[in-house]
C-alpha positions as CSV (number, residue, x, y, z in Angstrom):
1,X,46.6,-77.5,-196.8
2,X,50.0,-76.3,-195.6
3,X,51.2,-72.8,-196.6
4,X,55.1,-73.0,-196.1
5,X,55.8,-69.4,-196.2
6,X,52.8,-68.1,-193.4
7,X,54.4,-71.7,-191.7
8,X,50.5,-72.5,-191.2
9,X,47.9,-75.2,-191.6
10,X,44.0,-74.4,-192.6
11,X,41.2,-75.6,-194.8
12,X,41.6,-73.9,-198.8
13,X,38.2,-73.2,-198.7
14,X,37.9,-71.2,-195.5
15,X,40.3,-68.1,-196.9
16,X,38.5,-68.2,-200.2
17,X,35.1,-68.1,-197.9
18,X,35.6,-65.1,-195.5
19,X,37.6,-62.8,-198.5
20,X,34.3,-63.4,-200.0
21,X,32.0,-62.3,-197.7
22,X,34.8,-59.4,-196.3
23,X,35.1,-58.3,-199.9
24,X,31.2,-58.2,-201.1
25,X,30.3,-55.7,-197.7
26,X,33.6,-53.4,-197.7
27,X,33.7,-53.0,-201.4
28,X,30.5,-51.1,-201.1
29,X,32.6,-48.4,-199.0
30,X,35.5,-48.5,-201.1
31,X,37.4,-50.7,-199.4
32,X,39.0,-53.9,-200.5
33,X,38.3,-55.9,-197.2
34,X,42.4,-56.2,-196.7
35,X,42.0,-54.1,-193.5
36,X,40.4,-56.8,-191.9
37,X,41.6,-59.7,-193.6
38,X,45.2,-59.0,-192.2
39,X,43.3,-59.8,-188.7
40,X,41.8,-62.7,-189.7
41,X,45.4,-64.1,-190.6
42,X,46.8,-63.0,-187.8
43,X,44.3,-64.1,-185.1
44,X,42.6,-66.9,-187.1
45,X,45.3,-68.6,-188.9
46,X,47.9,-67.8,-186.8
47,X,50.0,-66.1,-189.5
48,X,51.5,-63.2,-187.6
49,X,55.2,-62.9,-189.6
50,X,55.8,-59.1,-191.5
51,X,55.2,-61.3,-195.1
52,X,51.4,-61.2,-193.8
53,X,51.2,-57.6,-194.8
54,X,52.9,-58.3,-198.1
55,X,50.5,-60.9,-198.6
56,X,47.6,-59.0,-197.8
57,X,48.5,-56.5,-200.1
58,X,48.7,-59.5,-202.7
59,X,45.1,-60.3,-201.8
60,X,44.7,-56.6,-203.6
61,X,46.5,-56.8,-206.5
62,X,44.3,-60.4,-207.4
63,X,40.6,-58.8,-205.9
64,X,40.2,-55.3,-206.5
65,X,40.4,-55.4,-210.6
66,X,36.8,-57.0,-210.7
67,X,35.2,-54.5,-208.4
68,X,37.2,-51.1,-210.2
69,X,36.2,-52.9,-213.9
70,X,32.4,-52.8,-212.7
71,X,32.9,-49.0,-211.4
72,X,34.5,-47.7,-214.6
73,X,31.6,-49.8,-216.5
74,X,28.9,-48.0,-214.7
75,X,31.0,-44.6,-215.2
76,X,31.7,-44.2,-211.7
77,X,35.3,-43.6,-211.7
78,X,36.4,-40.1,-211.0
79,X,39.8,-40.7,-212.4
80,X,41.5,-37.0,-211.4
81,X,40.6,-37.9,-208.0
82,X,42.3,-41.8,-208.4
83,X,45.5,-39.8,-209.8
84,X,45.9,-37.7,-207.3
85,X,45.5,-40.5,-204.5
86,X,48.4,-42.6,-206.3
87,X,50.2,-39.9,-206.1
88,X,50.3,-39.3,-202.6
89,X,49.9,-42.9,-201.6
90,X,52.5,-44.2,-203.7
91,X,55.4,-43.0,-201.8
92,X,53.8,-43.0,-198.5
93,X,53.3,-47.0,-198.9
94,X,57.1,-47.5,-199.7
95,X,58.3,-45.9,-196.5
96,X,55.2,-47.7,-194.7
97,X,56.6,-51.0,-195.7
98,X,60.0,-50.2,-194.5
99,X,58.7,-49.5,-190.9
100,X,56.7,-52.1,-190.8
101,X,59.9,-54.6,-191.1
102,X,62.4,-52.7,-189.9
103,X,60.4,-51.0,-186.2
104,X,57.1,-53.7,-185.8
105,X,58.3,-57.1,-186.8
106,X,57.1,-57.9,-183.5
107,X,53.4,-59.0,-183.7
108,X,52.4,-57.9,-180.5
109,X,53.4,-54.0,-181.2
110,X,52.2,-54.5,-184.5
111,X,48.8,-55.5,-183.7
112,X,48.7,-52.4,-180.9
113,X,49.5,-50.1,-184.1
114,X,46.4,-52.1,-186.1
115,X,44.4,-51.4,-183.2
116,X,45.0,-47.4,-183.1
117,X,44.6,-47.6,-186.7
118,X,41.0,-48.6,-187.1
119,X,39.9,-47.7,-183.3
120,X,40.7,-44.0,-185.6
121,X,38.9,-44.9,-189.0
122,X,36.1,-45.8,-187.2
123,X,35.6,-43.1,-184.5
124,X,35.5,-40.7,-187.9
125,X,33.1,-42.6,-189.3
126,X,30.9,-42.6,-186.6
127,X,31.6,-38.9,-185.7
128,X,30.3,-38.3,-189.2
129,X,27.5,-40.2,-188.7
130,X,26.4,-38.7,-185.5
131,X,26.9,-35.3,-186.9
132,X,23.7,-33.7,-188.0
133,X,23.4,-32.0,-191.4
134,X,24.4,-28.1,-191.0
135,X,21.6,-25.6,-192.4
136,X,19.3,-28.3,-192.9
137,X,20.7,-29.7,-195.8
138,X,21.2,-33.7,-196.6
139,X,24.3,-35.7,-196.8
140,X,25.9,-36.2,-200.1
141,X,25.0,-39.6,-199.9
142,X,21.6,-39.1,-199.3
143,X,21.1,-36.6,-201.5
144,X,22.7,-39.4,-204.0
145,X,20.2,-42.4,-203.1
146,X,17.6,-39.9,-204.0
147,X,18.8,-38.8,-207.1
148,X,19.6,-42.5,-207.6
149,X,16.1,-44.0,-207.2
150,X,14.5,-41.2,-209.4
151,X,17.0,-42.3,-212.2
152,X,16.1,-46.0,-211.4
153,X,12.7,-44.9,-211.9
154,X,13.5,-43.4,-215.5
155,X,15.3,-45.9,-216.8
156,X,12.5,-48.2,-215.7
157,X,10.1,-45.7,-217.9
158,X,12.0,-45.5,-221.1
159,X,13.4,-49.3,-220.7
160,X,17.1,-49.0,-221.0
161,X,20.0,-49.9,-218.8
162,X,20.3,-48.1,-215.5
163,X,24.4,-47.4,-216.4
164,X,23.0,-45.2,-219.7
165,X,22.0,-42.6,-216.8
166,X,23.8,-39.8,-216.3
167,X,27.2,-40.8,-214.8
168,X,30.5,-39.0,-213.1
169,X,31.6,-35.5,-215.4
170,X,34.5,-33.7,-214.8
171,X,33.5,-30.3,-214.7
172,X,36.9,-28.4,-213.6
173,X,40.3,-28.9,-213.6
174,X,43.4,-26.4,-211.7
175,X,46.0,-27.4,-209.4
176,X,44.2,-26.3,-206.8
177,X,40.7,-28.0,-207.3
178,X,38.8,-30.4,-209.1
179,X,35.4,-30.2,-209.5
180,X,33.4,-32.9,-210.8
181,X,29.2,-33.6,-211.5
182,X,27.4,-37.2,-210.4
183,X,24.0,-37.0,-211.4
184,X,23.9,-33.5,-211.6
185,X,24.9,-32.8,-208.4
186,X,28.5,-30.8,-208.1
187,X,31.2,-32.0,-205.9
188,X,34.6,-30.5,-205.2
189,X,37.9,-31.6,-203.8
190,X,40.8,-29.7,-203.1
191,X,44.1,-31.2,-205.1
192,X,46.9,-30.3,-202.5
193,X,45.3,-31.5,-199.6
194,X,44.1,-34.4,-200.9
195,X,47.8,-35.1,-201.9
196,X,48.8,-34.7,-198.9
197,X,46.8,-36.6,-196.8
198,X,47.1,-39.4,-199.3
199,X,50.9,-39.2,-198.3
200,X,50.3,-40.0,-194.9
201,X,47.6,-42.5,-195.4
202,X,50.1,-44.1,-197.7
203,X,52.8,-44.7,-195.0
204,X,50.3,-45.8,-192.5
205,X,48.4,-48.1,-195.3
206,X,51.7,-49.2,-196.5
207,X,52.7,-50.4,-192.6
208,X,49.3,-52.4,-192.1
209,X,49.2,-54.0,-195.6
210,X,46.4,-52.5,-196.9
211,X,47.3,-49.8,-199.5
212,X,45.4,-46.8,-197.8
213,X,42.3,-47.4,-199.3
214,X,40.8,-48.0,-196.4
215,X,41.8,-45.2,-194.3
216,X,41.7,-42.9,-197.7
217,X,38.2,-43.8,-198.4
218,X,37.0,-42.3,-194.7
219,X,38.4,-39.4,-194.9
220,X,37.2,-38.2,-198.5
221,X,33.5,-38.9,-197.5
222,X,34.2,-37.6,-193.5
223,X,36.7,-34.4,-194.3
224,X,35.6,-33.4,-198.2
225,X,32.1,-34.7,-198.1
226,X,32.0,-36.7,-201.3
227,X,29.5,-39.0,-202.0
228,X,30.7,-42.8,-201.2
229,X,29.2,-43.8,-204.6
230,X,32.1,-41.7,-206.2
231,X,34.8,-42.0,-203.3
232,X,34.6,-46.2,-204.1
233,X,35.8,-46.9,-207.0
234,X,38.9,-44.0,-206.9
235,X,39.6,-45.5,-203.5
236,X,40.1,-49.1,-204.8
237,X,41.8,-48.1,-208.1
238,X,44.4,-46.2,-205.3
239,X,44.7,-49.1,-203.3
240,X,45.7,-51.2,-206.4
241,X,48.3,-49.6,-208.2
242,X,49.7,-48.9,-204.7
243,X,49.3,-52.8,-203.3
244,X,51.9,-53.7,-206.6
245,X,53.9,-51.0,-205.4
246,X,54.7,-52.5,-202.0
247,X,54.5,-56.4,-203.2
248,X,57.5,-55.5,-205.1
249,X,59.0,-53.6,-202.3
250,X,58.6,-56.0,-200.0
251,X,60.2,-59.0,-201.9
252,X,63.1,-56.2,-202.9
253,X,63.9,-55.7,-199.3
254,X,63.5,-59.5,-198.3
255,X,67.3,-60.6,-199.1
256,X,68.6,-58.0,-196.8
257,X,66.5,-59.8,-193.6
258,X,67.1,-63.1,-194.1
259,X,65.8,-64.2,-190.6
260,X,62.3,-62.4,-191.1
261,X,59.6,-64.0,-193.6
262,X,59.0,-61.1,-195.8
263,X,58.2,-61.7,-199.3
264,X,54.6,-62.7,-199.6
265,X,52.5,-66.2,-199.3
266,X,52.0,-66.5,-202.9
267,X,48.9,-69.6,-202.4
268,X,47.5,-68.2,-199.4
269,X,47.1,-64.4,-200.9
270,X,45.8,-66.3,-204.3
271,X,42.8,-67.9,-201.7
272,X,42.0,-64.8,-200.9
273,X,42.1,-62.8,-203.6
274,X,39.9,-65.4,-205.9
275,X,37.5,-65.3,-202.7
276,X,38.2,-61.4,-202.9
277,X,37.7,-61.0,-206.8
278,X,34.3,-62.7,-206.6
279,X,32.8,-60.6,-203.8
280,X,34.2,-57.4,-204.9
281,X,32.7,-57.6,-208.0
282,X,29.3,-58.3,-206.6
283,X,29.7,-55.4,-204.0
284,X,30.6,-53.1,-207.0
285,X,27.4,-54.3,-208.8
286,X,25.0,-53.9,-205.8
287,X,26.3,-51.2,-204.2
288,X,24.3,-48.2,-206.1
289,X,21.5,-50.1,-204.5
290,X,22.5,-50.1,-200.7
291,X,22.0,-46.8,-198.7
292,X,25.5,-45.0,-197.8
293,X,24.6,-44.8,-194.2
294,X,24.0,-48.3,-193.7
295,X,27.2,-49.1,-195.3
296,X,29.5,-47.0,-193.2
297,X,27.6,-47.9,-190.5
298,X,28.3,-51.4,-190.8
299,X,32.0,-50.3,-191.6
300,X,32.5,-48.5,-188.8
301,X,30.9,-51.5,-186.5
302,X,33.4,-53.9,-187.5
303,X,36.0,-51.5,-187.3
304,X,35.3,-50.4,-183.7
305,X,35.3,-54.5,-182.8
306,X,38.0,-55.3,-184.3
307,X,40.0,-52.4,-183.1
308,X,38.8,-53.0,-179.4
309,X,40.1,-55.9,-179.3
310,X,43.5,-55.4,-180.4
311,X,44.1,-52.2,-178.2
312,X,42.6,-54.1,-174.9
313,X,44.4,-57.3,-176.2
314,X,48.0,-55.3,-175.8
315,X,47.6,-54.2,-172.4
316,X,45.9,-57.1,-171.0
């Protein structure tokens, strides 16, 4: 099948395929899989124009609404936290867009910033993984699958649905702070600094293609220690309001570079995202019963490859 836009050639199926499999594993972590579905266009298929981050963030806007419907079912969504990341990320992703057509249409200094990118995400991930618990006390995470298999256990006892167990509460509201309750376990996030860093996710999300859930996502479990059971669904309700944002940017801004392909692939992000929708959905459902630390783990092991790769491929 010929996608005239991306100006490449590949089998329907194989998009639809590896969204699927990209999607089920990185929704687990809050991420929508875009991250490194723009390297599999790019080294893969070949499609290496600036429209392949407008595309990717396409892939979003059709994928992530199965795996955020399944979060809010299951009362996972900590929506203070999901308006305070659109917040930030919404104007970060605009100017992101900009830079990415108007300083990297090139693809090999785009891929070098792709590179430094994740070679980041994941060395924080890791770091936090490496780092043992201060005075003694477990992870968020762990503390969570814990909690979780006890409620599992009760649910199992009285014979109702596992999403009638307790779910996420806010607790506290200021300018300052939000604090919030996941099965009975109190979590806090500070509101300006989360702003904040969502601004400058945003502008680096909105140069890859990707929205910022995937760099926001690692830093809300690594830097304010919340639980990745709570940090997912926020993350990819962030990622989708702010995916629209730049779609429509992008096509905005296409007339005024009419040698560049910048609007997005329309059939080849529609592959994706139904491959996308199906496994984010499924990683939304499964995730509360996957450890945390084997899910960054295998985050952060991806991340580190692909990001190798990119940084050595520049130089060499």
């Amino acid at each position: 099948m010929y996608f005239p836009t991306a100006g490449i050639e590949a089998n329907p199926l194989l998009p639809v395929c590896v969204a699927f499999v990209v999607s089920f594993f990185a929704s687990m972590g809050g991420i929508s899989g875009a991250f490194l579905l723009l390297p599999f266009q790019m080294s893969v298929l070949g499609y290496t124009a600036p429209s392949v981050s407008a595309t990717n963030q396409f892939y979003n806007i059709v994928a992530i609404p199965s795996g955020v419907a399944r979060y809010i079912r299951e009362g996972r969504m900590v929506w203070p936290l999901v308006w305070v990341v659109v917040a930030g990320t919404l104007p970060g992703v605009l100017v992101g867009a900009f830079l990415r057509v108007r300083w990297l249409p090139d693809a090999r200094d785009f891929k070098l910033f792709v590179g430094l990118v994740l070679l980041y995400i994941g060395f924080r991930m890791v770091r936090d993984l490496l780092r043992p618990a201060r005075n003694g006390k477990a992870r968020a995470d762990e503390r969570f699958a814990e909690l979780a298999a006890r409620h599992r256990a009760q649910a199992e006892a009285l014979g109702v649905a596992p999403e009638s167990l307790p779910t996420t509460r806010v607790v506290r509201r200021t300018w300052r702070t939000v604090e919030y309750e996941f099965y009975g376990e109190p979590h806090t996030f500070p509101v300006q600094g989360t702003f904040i860093l969502s601004l400058v996710v945003g502008m680096i999300g909105g140069t890859y293609g990707i929205g910022g859930g995937a760099i926001i996502a690692p830093f809300l479990i690594s830097v304010f220690g919340l639980p990745v059971h709570t940090v997912a669904g926020a993350a990819l309700m962030g990622t989708f309001v702010t995916s629209i944002a730049g779609v429509l940017f992008y096509m905005g801004i296409a007339p005024f570079y009419p040698a560049l392909s910048v609007s997005p692939d329309w059939m080849l992000g529609l592959m994706l995202g139904l491959g996308g929708m199906c496994g984010m959905y499924l990683g939304a459902r499964c995730q509360k019963h996957v450890p945390a630390r084997l899910i960054k783990w295998m985050l952060a092991v991806v991340l580190a490859t692909t990001a190798t790769r990119y940084v050595v491929g520049y130089f060499f």
